[in-house]
C-alpha positions as CSV (number, residue, x, y, z in Angstrom):
1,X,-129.0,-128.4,-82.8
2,X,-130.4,-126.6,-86.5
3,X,-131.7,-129.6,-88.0
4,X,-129.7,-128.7,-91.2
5,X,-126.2,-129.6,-89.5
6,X,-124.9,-133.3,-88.9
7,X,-123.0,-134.1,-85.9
8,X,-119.4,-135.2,-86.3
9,X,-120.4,-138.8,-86.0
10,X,-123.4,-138.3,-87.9
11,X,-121.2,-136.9,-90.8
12,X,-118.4,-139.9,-90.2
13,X,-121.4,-142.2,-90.8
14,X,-122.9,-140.6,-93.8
15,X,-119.0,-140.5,-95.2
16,X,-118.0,-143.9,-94.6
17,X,-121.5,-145.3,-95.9
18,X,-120.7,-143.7,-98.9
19,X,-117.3,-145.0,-99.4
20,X,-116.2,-147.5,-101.8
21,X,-112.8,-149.4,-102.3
22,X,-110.7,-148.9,-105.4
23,X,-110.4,-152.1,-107.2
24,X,-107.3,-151.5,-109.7
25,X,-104.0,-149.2,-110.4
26,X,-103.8,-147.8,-114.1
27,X,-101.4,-145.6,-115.1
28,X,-102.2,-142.4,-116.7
29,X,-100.1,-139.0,-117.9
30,X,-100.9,-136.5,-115.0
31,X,-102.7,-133.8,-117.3
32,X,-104.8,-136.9,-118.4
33,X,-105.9,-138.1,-114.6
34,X,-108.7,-135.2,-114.1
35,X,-111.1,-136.9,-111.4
36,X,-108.8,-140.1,-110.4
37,X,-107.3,-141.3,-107.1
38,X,-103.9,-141.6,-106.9
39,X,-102.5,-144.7,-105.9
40,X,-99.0,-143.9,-104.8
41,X,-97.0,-140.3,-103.5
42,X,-96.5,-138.0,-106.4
43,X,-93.0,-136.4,-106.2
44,X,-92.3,-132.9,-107.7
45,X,-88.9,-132.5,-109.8
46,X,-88.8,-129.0,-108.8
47,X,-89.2,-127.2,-105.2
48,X,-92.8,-125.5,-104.8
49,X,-92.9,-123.2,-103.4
50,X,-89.5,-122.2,-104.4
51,X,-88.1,-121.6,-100.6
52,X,-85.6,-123.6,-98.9
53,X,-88.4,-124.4,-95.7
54,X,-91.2,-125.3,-97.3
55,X,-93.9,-128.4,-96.5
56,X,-97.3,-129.1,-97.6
57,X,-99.3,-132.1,-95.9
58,X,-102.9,-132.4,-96.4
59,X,-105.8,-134.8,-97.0
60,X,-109.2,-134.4,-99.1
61,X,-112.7,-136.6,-99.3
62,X,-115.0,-136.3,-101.9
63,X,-118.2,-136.9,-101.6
64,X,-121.2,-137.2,-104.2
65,X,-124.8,-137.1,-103.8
């Protein structure tokens, strides 16, 4: 293997070594919540996109070094 590249469970390692709990819920306005976690759904009031059969489901991780 290029010694550049983690294996998967190299990578799960580095992740999770990395990871820290979030210790309290604030509320902030939206516009105002650049770089924080979210710590319940957020619900759109309109359809987007605006079709009747449309789904988004996802999931990120961020990382810093």
């Amino acid at each position: 293997m290029n010694k550049g590249l983690l294996s998967v469970d190299e990578a799960l390692e580095v992740m999770l070594a990395g990871a820290r709990p979030v210790a309290g819920v604030e509320e902030e306005p939206t516009l105002q919540a650049t770089g924080r976690v979210l710590a319940r759904a957020q619900a759109s009031t309109m359809d987007v996109p605006p079709m009747d059969n449309s789904a988004m489901d996802g999931y990120a991780v961020r990382t810093g070094t």
